[in-house]
C-alpha positions as CSV (number, residue, x, y, z in Angstrom):
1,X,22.5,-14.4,12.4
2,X,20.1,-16.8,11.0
3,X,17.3,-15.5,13.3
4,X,18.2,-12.2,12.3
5,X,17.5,-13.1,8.7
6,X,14.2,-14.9,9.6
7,X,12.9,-12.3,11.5
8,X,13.9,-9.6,8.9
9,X,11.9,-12.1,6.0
10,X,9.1,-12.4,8.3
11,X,8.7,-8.7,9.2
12,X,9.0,-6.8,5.9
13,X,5.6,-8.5,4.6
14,X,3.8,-8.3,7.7
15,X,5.0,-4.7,7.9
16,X,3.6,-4.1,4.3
17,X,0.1,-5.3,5.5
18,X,0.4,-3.2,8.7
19,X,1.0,-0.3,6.2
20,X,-2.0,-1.4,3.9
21,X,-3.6,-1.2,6.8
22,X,-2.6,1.9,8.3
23,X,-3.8,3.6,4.6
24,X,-7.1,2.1,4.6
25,X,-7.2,3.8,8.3
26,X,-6.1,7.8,7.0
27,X,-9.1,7.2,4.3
28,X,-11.6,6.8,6.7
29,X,-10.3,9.4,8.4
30,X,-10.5,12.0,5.1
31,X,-13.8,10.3,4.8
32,X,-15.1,11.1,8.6
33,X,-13.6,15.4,8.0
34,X,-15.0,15.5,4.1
35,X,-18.1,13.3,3.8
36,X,-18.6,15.2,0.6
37,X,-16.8,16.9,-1.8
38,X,-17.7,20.4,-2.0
39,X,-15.3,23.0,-3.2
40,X,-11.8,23.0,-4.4
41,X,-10.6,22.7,-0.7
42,X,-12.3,19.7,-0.4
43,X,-10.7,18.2,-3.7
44,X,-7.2,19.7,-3.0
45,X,-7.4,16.9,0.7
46,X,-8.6,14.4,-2.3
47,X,-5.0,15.2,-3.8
48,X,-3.1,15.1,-1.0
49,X,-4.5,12.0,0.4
50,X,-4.4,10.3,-2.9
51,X,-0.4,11.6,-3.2
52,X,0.6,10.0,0.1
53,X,-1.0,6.9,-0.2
54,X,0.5,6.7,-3.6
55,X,3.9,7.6,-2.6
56,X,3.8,5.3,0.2
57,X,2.5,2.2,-2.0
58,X,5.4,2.5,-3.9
59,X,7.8,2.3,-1.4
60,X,5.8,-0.7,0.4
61,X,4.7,-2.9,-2.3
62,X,8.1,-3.8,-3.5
63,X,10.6,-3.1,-1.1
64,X,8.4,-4.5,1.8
65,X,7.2,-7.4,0.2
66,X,8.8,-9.4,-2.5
67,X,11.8,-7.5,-3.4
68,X,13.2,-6.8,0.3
69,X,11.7,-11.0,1.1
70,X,14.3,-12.2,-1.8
71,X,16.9,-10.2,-1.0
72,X,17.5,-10.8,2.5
73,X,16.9,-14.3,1.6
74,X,19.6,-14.2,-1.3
75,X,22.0,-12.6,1.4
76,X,21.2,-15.1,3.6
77,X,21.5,-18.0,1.3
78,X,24.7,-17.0,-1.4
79,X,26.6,-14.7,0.9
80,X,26.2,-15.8,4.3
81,X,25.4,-19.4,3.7
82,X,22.4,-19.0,6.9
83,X,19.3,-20.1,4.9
84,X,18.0,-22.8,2.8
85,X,15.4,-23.4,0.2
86,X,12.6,-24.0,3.1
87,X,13.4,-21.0,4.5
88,X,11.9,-19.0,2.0
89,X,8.9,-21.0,1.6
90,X,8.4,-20.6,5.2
91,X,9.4,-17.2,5.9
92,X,9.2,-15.6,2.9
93,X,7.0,-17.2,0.9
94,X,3.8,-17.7,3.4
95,X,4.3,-13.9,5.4
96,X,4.1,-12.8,1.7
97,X,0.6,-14.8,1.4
98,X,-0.5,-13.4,4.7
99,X,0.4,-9.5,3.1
100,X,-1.6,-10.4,0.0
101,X,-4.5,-11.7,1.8
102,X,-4.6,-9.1,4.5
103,X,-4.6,-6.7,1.4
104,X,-7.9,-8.3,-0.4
105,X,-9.9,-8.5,2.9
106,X,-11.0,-4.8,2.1
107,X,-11.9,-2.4,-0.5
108,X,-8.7,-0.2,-1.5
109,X,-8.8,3.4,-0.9
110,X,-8.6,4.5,-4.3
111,X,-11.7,2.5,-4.9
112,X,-13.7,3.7,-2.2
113,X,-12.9,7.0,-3.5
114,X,-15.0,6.8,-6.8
115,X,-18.0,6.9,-4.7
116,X,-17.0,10.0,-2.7
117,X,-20.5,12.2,-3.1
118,X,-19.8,15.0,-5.3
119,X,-22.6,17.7,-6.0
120,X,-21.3,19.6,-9.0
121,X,-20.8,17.7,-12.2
122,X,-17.2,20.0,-12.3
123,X,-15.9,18.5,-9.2
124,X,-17.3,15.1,-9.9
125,X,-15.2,14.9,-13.0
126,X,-12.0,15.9,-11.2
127,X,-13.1,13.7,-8.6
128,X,-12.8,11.3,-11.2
129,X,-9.5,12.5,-12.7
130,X,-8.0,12.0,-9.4
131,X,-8.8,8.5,-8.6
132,X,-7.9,7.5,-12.5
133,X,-4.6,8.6,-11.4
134,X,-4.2,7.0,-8.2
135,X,-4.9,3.7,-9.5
136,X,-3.3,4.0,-12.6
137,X,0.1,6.1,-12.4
138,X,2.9,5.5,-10.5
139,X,2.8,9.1,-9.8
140,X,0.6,12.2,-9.0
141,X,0.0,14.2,-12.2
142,X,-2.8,16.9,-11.0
C-alpha cells in the first residue's frame, strides 16, 4: 500500500507538468494553422483554445498538484498509518518543485497570445479581451 501511495504523490505533479506541457504543445499548434488573426473565424479558434486550456488549468493546478499531493498523503498518514513526515518532503514536496519549475521553463500560452499579429485595430482589441480573460478569470466570459 505504501508504494501505492508514493507512486500516486509522485505522479499527480509530474502529471500536472506533463499537462502544462501538453498545453504549451496545442498553442503552437493554433499558432502553426492561424499565424495571424484575421477574421472572426480566426478569433472564434482564439476562444476555443483559450476555453480548453482554461478549463483544463483548473482541473490540473489544484487537484494534480497540491491539493491531490496532500491528500493522498493525509490518507496515507491519518487513515492508513503508511506514510511519515519525510514522505511528503520527498514525494510530495520535491515532484511539486519539479511541476513548478517545469512550468517556468517557458512562456505560458496566454502570454504568447498577446503577441498573436492582428491587422485590424477591431480584432486586435478582442484579441486583447480574450487573453485578459484567460489570465485573469477562472472562466471564459466571451
Amino acid at each position: 500500500m505504501r508504494i501505492a501511495l508514493l507512486a500516486t504523490m509522485v505522479s499527480l505533479p509530474l502529471t500536472a507538468a506533463l499537462v502544462m506541457v501538453i498545453l504549451t504543445i496545442t498553442y503552437h499548434r493554433f499558432r502553426r494553422s492561424v499565424p495571424e488573426l484575421r477574421d472572426e473565424q480566426d478569433l472564434q479558434r482564439l476562444r476555443s483554445l483559450a476555453k480548453l486550456q482554461m478549463y483544463l488549468s483548473l482541473i490540473a493546478h489544484p487537484a494534480l498538484t497540491i491539493g491531490g499531493v496532500v491528500m493522498v498523503w493525509l490518507i496515507g498518514k491519518f487513515v492508513l498509518d503508511e506514510l511519515d513526515w519525510v514522505d511528503l518532503l520527498l514525494y510530495g514536496v520535491l515532484p511539486i518543485i519539479i511541476a513548478v519549475v517545469v512550468g517556468c521553463i517557458g512562456e505560458s500560452p496566454a502570454e504568447m497570445a498577446k503577441t498573436i499579429p492582428a491587422p485590424e485595430a477591431s480584432i486586435s482589441s478582442e484579441r486583447d479581451r480574450v487573453v485578459a480573460v484567460w489570465i485573469n478569470r477562472l472562466f471564459p466570459t466571451w
